[in-house]
C-alpha positions in Angstrom: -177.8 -36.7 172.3 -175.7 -39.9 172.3 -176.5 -42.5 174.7 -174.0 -43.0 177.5 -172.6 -46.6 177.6 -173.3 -48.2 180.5 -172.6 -51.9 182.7 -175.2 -53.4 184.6 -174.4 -55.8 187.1 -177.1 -58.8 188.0 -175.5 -60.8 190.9 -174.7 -61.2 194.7 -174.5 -57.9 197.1 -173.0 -59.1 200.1 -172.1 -58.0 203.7 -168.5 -59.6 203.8 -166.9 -60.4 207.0 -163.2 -61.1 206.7 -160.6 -62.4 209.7 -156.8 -62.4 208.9 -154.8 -64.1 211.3 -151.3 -63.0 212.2 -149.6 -66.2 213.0 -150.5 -69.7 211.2 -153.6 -70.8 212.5 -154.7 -73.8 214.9 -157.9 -75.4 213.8 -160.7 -75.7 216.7 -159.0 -73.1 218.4 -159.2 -69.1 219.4 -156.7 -67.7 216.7 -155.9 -63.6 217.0 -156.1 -62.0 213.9 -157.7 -58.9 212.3 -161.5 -58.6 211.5 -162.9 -55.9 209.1 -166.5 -55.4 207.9 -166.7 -54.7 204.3 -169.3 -54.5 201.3 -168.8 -57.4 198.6 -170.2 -60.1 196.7 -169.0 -61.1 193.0 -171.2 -59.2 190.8 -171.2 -56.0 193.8 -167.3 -56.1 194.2 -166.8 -56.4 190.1 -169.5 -53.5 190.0 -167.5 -51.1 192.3 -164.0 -52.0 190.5 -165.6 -51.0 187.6 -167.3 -47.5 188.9 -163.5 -46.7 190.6 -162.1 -47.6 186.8 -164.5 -44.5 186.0 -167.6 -46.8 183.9 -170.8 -45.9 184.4 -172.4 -49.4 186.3 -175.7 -49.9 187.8 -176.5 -52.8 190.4 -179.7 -55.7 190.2 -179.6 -57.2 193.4 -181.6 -58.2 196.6 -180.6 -56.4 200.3 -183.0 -57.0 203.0 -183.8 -54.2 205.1 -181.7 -54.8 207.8 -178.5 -52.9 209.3 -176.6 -55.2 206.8 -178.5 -53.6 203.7 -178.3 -50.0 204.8 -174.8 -50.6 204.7 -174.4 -52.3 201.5 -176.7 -49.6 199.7 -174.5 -46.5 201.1 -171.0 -49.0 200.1 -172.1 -48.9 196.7 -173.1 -45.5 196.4 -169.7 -44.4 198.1 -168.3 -46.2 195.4 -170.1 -44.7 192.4 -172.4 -47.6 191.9 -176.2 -46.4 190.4 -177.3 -48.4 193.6 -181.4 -46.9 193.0 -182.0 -50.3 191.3 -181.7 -52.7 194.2 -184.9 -54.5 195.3 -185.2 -54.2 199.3 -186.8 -57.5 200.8 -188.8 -56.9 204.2 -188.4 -58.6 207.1 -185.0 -60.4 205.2 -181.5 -60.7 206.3 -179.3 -59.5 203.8 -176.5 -61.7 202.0 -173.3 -62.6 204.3 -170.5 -63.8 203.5 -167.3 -64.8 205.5 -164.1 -65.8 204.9 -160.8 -66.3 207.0 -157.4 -65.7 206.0 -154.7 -67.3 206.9 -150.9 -65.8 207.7 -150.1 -65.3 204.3 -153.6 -64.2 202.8 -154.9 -67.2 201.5 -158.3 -68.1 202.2 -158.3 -71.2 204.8 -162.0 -71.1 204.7 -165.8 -69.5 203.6 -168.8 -69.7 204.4 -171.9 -67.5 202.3 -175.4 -67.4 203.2 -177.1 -66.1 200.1 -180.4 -67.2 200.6 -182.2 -63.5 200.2 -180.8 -63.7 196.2 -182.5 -67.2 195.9 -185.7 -66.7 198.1 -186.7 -63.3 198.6 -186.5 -61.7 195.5 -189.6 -61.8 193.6 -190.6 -63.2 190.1 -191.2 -60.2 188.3 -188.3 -58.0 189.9 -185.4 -58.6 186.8 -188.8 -58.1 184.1 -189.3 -54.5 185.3 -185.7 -53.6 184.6 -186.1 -55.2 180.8 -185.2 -51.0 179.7 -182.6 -51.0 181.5 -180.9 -54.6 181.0 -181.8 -54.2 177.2 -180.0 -50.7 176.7 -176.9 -51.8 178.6 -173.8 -51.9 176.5 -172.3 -55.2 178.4 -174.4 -57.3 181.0 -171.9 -58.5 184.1 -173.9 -61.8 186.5 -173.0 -64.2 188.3 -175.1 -67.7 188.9 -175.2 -67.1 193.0 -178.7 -66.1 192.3 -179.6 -69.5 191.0 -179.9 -71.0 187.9 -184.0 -70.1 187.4 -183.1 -66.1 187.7 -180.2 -66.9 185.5 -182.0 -68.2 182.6 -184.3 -64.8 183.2 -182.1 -62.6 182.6 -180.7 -64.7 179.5 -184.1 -64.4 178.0 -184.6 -60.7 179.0 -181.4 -59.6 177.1 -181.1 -58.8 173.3 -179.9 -61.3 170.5 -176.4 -60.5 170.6 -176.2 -58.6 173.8 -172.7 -59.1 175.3 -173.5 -60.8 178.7 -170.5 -62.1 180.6 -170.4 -64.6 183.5 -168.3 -65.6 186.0 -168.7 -69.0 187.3 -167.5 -68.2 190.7 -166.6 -71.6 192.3 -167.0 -75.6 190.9 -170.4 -75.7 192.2 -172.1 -72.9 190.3 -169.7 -74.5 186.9 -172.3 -76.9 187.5 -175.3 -74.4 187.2 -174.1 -72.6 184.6 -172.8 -75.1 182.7 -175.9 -76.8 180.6 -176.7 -73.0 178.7 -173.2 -71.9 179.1 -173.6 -71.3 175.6 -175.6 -68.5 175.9 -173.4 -66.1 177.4 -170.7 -63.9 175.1 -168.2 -64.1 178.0 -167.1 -66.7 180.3 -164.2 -66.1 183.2 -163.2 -69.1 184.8 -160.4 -70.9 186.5 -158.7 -74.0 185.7 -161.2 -76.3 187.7 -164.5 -74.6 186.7 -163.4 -74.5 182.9 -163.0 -78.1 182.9 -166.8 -78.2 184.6 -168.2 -76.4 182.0 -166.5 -78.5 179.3 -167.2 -81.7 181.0 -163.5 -82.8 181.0 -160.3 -83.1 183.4 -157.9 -81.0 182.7 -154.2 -82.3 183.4 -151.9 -80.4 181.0 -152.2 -77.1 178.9 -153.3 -79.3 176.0 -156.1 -80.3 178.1 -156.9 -76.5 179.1 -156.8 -75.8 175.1 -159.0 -78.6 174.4 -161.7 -77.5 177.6 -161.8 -73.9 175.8 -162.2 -75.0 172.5 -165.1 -77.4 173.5 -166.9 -74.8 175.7 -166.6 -72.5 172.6 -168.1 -75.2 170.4 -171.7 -74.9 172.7 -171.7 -71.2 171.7 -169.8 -69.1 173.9 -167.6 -66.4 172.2 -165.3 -65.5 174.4 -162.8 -67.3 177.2 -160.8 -65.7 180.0 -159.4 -68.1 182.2 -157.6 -67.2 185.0 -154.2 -69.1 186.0 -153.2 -67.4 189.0 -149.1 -67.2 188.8 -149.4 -68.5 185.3 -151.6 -65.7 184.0 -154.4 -66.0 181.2 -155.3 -67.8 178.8 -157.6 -66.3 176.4 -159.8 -67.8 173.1 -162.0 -66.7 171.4 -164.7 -68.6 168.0 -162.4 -67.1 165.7 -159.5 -69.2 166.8 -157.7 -66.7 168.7 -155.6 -68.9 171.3 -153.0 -66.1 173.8 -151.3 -66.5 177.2 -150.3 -63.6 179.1 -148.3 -63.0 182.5 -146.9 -60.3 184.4 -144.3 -60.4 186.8 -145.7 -61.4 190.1 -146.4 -58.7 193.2 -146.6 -59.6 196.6 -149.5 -60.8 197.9 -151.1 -59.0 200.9 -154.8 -60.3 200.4 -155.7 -62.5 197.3 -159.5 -62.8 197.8 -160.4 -59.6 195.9 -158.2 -60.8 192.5 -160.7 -62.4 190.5 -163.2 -59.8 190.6 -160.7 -56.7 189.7 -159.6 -58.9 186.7 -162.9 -59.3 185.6 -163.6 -55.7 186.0 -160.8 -54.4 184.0 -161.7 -56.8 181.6 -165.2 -55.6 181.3 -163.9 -52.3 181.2 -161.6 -53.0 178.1 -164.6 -54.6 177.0 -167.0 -51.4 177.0 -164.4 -49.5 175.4 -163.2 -52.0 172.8 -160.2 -52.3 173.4 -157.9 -54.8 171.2 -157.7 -58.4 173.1 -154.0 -58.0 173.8 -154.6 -54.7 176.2 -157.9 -56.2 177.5 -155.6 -59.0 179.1 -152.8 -56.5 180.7 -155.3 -54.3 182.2 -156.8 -57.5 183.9 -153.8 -58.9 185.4 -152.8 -55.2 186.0 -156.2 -55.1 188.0 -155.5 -58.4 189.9 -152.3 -57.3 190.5 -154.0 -54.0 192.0 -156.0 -56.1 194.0 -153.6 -59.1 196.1 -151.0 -55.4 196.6 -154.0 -54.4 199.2 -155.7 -55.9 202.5 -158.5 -54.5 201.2 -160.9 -57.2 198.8 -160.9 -53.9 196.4 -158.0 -51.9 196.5 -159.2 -48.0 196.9 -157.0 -46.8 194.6 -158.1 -48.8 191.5 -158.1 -46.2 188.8 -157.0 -46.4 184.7 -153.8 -44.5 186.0 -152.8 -47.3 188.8 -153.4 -49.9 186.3 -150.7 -48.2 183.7 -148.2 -47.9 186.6 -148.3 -51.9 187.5 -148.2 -52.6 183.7 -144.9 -50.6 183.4 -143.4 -52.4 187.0 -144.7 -55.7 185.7 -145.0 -56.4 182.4 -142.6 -59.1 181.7 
């Protein structure tokens, strides 16, 4: 019998506390506002996008076994994640993460304490799941582990193996960026491409010339995300494309860049030709700003066609 295809997701499995205020917000001060408990963390929240976009996704991460991870296990699983991976670290708080909102969404502030991923996870955890990282169709991290358990997993996947990153702020560009070459897939933004090319960028000829020098160190494939602008895509074939939809209103706009990568994972596992791969992502980040929710509940294959026929410019 044929081998279903599969994502496994190596990254950050967070308890994520939000606060949204409802009027502009005055710094050293009590604001009022509305605070929500939620499961995230890049590689988790990407993970559960994907298992709502009906893939089959299993989770490599570090909970401690505290009220925190009890809650991010039963998250996942509510979700559809293959959560009977995840290494539980005694006497450990789990991964936190908060963030604040302000009036109209945007993230004023964040704060993550990920010190269980770096610490408390041992040595030889990411080894006993070589079977399972080796068989996986498409490999999904993120560099919040640190760059030691980063360069494990690069050496525990197969010659070829497409393993995709997301950089996930300027300061993991900077970890990721000396062996950025030895992932298939890179998804960053404008300020963490220029990182991992070791350039400013100032223009689109700039952003052109940061992919094609990230390429040159190995990478095969670039998805860089322009917010209002869209995409830019290349790949080490020469294939240069920018896409946009037309813009939705924004409720919540922390969630965006994980739903894009997970649509484009997605397209990935099921081959799909680059220009769909890129609609389905912005579809997906459109999905994901329409809802107060960092991952809108209703992310489905059939969701994503609707935005593509309201938006697609």
């Amino acid at each position: 019998m044929d081998k279903q295809p599969y994502i496994v997701g190596v990254g950050a499995a967070n308890a994520d506390l939000n606060g949204a205020s409802l009027a502009p917000i005055h710094l050293r001060d009590s604001n009022p506002g509305h605070i929500s408990l939620s499961a995230g963390g890049v590689t988790r929240n990407v993970c559960e996008n994907l298992a709502r976009l009906g893939a089959d996704v299993k989770l490599l991460s570090c909970v401690g076994d505290d009220t925190f991870g009890a809650f991010i296990r039963r998250s996942c699983e509510d979700a559809g994640i293959d959560a009977s991976h995840l290494y539980e670290a005694r006497d450990a708080s789990s991964s936190m993460y908060l963030s604040i909102l302000d009036a109209d969404g945007d993230m004023l502030v964040g704060m993550s304490d990920m010190r269980i991923v770096q610490q408390d996870m041992p040595e030889d955890y990411l080894p006993s799941k070589k079977a399972l990282i080796q068989g996986a169709d498409v490999v999904t991290c993120d560099p919040c582990m640190g760059e030691k358990t980063l360069l494990q997993l690069l050496d525990l996947c197969t010659p070829g193996q497409i393993i995709c990153v997301d950089p996930v702020s300027c300061a993991y560009a900077r970890v990721v960026a000396p062996f950025i070459g030895r992932f298939h897939t890179a998804k960053p933004n404008r300020m963490e491409l220029g990182i991992l090319a070791g350039m400013e960028i100032q223009s689109d000829s700039d952003l052109e010339r940061a992919g094609e020098a990230v390429l040159n160190k190995g990478l095969r494939r670039l998805f860089v995300s322009l917010g209002a602008e869209g995409c830019l895509y290349m790949d080490d074939t020469g294939t240069v494309l920018r896409r946009k939809l037309r813009p939705a209103k924004m409720v919540n706009a922390s969630g965006a860049g994980d739903s894009f990568a997970a649509a484009m994972l997605y397209a990935t596992l099921h081959g799909f030709g680059v220009e769909k791969t890129l609609d389905y992502a912005m579809a997906a980040g459109i999905a994901a700003v329409s809802h107060e929710r960092t991952i809108n509940p209703n992310m489905s294959i059939p969701l994503l066609e609707e935005i593509l026929l309201a938006h697609r410019i």
